[in-house]
Each structure stands twice: as C-alpha cells, then as structure tokens.
Phi, psi and omega in degrees: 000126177300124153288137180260171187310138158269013190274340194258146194284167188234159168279153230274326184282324188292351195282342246251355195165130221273320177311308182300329189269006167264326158309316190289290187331324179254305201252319210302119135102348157340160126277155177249118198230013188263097183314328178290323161321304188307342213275301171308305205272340154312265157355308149284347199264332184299296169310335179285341193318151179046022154207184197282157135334311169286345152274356179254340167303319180285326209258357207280336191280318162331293194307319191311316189284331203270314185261052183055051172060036188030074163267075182339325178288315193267339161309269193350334196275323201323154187221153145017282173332309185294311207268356161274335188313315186304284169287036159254349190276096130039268161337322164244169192280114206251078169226091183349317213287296165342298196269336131344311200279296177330316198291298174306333205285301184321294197289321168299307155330292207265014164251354170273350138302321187259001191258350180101347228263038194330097177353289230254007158259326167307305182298333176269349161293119072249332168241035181083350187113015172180163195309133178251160212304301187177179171233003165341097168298136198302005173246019176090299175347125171233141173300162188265334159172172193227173185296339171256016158291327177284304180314307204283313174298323173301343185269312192270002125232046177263342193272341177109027177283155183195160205050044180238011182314174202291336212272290194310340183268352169298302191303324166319308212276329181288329213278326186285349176102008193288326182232151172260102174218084145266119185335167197263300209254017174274174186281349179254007154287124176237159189270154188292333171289354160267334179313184204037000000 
C-alpha cells in the first residue's frame, strides 16, 4: 500500500486511518461500471452494515479469497458446507445472515443475467447513466440516504436482493461513484463530468 499525503485535505471519514485515506485516494467515489465489480462492493457494503469500513478494508482480501474472488457463479453454488466453512473463517465478518444473503445476492445476480437484465446497466439506468453531483446539505452535512436510495433498495429486492437497505446502497451508490460527496476542499472533488 502507497502511504498516502497526510498533507492533502479528505473528506472527513479519510482522515482517520491511513488505510481509509488510500481507499478514498483510489476507488471511494470512482465510477465503476463493471458489473461483477459493482456486485462485489454491494456485497462488502452489505457486510459493513453495523460495523467501520475499516474494518472490512483489513479484511477485503481475506473476503476476496475466502468467496472466490466474488464470483457469482461459483457463490451461486454454496451449500451448507460452504457457509460453516464461512464461518470457521477468521479472515471475515462470520455472520450466518450475512453469508446467506452473499449467496442469495449471487443467485439473484445471475438471474437478472440470465432474465436480459445487466447489473451495472440497470443501476446505473437509475441515475441516467453517469454520476449526479451530490446530496450534500447546504450546512456540509451528507445524508445517510436519499429517495433514490430508497427506489434502488427497493428495486433490488424486489429482484431478491438482501442486506440492501436504503442506508447501505447510499453507501454503495458513493463509494462505486453513482453520487459524487466528496467534501468541497476535499482533492478528490470534481465536477462530475471530469470524474472517473
């Protein structure tokens, strides 16, 4: 991992450990337009529900390795075995509901595949095809979630999605680049037609 300047101003959660401020510096807030990628970071954010960010960053390799580089196809398979395997593991956040959901999340993934249904073109058909500015309150403040966070959880489980609540895909929709809130001084704000 590059240490990053601790001299360039952050959005305020980036200050806080160097690991988060390489995560900010590099992916928070990217667009991401590969659907299986996109899949994958719904899926950690589903796992952070009720815990830091930082903890699932020391843990992302762990996860990458213990479900197969997130691979739907072979998640889609997990049986019983797989999911006590999940939990002797160490390496992730060892929570049955969690690991369940990841499974279903896989089996709901590859039928909105095999249904015509692309990932990473429905969600991003949800904010027009490219980053909308921000939700940023005129006092700095960023919501926790918005009505189109709520349209989106609701569209993704109606497909049978689950650990998707409004709160995690706001977090989704910042961290993969769908809103640009990144702090006004912070270095990596941009107008959204120069991101990515």
């Amino acid at each position: 991992m590059t240490v990053p300047d601790p001299d360039l101003p952050r959005c305020a959660w980036a200050q806080t450990h160097p690991l988060n401020a390489a995560y900010h510096d590099a992916e928070w807030g990217v667009p991401e337009y590969d659907s299986r990628a996109l899949w994958e970071k719904l899926i950690l954010d589903g796992f952070q529900a009720g815990l830091s960010w930082l903890t699932i960053l020391k843990k992302r390799d762990a996860f990458r390795e213990a479900f197969e580089g997130f691979d739907p196809e072979r998640i889609a398979r997990y049986d019983e075995a797989d999911i006590e395997r999940l939990m002797g593991n160490a390496g992730i956040v060892r929570s049955r509901s969690k690991i369940e959901a990841t499974i279903g999340n896989a089996r709901a993934y590859l039928a909105m595949r095999d249904n015509g249904e692309d990932f990473a073109d429905f969600l991003w058909g949800m904010v027009g095809g490219r980053p909308i500015q921000d939700s940023i309150g005129s006092d700095g403040s960023v919501p926790t979630q918005t009505p189109l966070s709520v349209d989106i959880s609701k569209a993704l489980k109606k497909r049978g999605f689950k650990f998707v609540g409004p709160v995690i895909v706001y977090a989704w929709m910042q961290a993969v680049g769908m809103v640009n809130d990144h702090a006004e001084d912070c270095h990596r704000r941009k107008p959204v037609a120069a991101m990515g």
